[in-house]
Residue, then its C-alpha position, 0 to 999 in steps of 0.5 A: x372202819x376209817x373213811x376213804x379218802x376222796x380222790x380226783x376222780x371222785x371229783x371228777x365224777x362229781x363234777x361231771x368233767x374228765x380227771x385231767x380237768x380236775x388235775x388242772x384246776x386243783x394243781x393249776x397246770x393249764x386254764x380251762x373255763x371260769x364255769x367248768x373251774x368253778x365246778x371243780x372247786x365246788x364239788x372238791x369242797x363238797x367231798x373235802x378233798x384236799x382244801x388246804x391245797x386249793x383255792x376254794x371260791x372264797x379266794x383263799x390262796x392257794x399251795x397248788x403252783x409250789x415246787x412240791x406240788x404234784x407233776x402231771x407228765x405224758x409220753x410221746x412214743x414211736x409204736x404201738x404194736x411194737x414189742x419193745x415199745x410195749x414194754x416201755x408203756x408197761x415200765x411207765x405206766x407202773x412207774x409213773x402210778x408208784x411215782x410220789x410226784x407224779x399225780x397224773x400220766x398219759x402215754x401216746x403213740x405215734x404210729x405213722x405220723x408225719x413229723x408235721x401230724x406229729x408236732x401237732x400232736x404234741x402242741x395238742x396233747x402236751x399242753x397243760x402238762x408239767x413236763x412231756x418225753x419224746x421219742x421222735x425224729x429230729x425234724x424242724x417242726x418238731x423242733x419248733x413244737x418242743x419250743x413253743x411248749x417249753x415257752x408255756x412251761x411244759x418242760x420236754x426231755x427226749x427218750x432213746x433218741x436226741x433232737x436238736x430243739x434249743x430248749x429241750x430239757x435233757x436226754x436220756x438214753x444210751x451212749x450211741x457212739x459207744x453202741x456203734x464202735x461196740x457193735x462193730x467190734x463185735x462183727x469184726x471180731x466174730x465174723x469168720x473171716x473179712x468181707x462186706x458188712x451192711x448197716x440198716x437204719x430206720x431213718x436218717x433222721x434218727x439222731x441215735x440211729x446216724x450217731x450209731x452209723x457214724x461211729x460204726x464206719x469210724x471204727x472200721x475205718x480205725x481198725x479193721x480195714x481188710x472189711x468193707x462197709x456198704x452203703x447204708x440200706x433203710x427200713x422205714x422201722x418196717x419189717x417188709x422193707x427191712x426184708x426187702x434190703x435184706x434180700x438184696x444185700x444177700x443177692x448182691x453180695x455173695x461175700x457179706x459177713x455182716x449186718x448192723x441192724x440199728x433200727x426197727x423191723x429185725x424180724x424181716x432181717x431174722x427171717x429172711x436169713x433163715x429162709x436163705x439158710x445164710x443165718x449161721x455164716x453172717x454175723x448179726x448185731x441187733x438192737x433191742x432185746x425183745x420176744x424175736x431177737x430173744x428166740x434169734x439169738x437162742x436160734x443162733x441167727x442174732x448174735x448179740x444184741x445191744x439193748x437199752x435196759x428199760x425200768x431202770x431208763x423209765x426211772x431215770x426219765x420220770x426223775x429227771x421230768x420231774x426234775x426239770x418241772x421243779x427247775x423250771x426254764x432254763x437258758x438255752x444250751x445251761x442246764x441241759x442234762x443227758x443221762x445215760x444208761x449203760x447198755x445190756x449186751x446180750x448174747x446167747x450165753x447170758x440170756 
């Protein structure tokens, strides 16, 4: 029977420190201690992992800083108790192990950060890395953490949602203007007769979220004016307030047709017509296919949804990560590269 190769974390194991250390030493991501160095390099010669690609403690040269070299990548995410989040986690973690280039991954949650907490997260968490992804607000702070890692090395791609950092490494997502104008179709088109419509974002700061609020308004404004657009209610991405504004929006306008929910918290929206006995008599778009909007479409309560397609969006951003790791800087606003993933719409008759 052949013998195993050694891995990092055998040599970490031997080297009493964590895998991410012995990803950084071996692939000269980020420095650490000179003692703690020459602990990693000492215990991969004792197991014989990988010497021709490290600089052993004789100062031979080292393979490690070559564009071909291995790329360790994180990811920022909004939610972790959130269904389509979680189906994002499971997509990148199998992505990410099965990926040639990719030697070592970390997902994080950002689960009610302020954007202050959440820069500070990211400067922390995303140093030493090759490349980041982010799905995040668009906020100054953050804004400032993406370039002060981009000034590192650490190149950053944004997911789902775009922000407006000058060194962002590129998007990838899908058409929010499109997603907007379509959903709008869909509520004029299937709604059984004019009226008030409402839209629910989760927050302004949203890039995606107001593209889509924006795009929506424009093609009511276009193409069907005997309806109305209402004042644009927030949810926080919380179910309670989206239950809340949903309550609302039925108590003040008896003649609502409609209801956009480009946001989190649909459950609150799904089951609050329900309990109104109004989910056959107004039409609903939401975004995301997850286990509730499934059984709400089924149940006829939602009806389409607009739905980013989650393995193929994975692949897309780890290449293009990759990619961005393997070019290195870049000139603020050349280069840049938005990938866009055609939607899924779904609906009752194509589940």
């Amino acid at each position: 029977m052949s013998k195993l190769l050694p891995t990092m974390a055998d040599v970490a194991r031997e080297a009493g420190v964590s895998k991410v250390t012995v990803d950084r030493v071996l692939n000269k991501r980020a420095p650490v201690k000179p003692a703690t160095e020459q602990k990693v390099l000492e215990a991969a010669q004792r197991l014989q992992f990988a010497l021709a690609k490290i600089q052993d403690v004789r100062g031979e040269p080292s393979t490690a800083a070559e564009p071909g070299r291995s790329k360790s990548i994180a990811f920022f995410l909004l939610r972790g108790d959130d269904d389509f989040y979680r189906a994002l986690e499971r997509s990148m973690n199998r992505q990410a192990d099965a990926h040639s280039q990719v030697s070592h991954h970390e997902i994080h949650f950002m689960d009610g950060l302020t954007p202050e907490e959440c820069a500070e997260l990211i400067l922390k968490q995303g140093a030493g890395h090759d490349a980041i992804a982010l799905a995040t607000v668009d906020h100054p702070r953050i804004n400032q953490a993406v370039d002060q890692l981009s000034d590192m090395g650490v190149r950053v791609c944004t997911f789902i949602t775009d922000i407006t950092a000058s060194m962002r490494a590129g998007y990838v997502g899908i058409d929010n203007r499109k997603a907007g104008r379509t959903a709008a179709w869909a509520i004029s088109r299937l709604s059984s007769r004019p009226g008030k419509v409402g839209i629910l974002l989760g927050d302004h700061r949203f890039l995606c979220q107001e593209l889509c609020e924006i795009s929506f308004r424009s093609y009511f404004r276009e193409r069907s004016s005997q309806f109305k657009v209402l004042e644009t209610q927030l949810t926080f991405e919380s179910a309670g307030q989206a239950a809340l504004v949903t309550r609302q929006l039925l108590d003040e306008h008896p003649d609502l047709v409609g209801l956009y929910v480009s946001c989190g918290g649909e459950d609150g929206v799904i089951e609050t017509l329900k309990s109104r006995e109004r989910q056959h008599d107004i039409t609903v778009v939401t975004h995301d296919l997850t286990g509730s909007t499934r059984d709400a479409l089924v149940a006829e309560v939602v009806d389409m949804t607009i739905s980013l397609p989650v393995d193929p969006s994975v692949a897309a951003l780890i290449s293009l990560m990759v990619d961005a790791s393997v070019n290195g800087s870049h000139v603020p606003g050349i280069g840049f590269q938005n990938v866009l993933i055609p939607f899924d719409i779904n609906t009752i008759e194509n589940l």
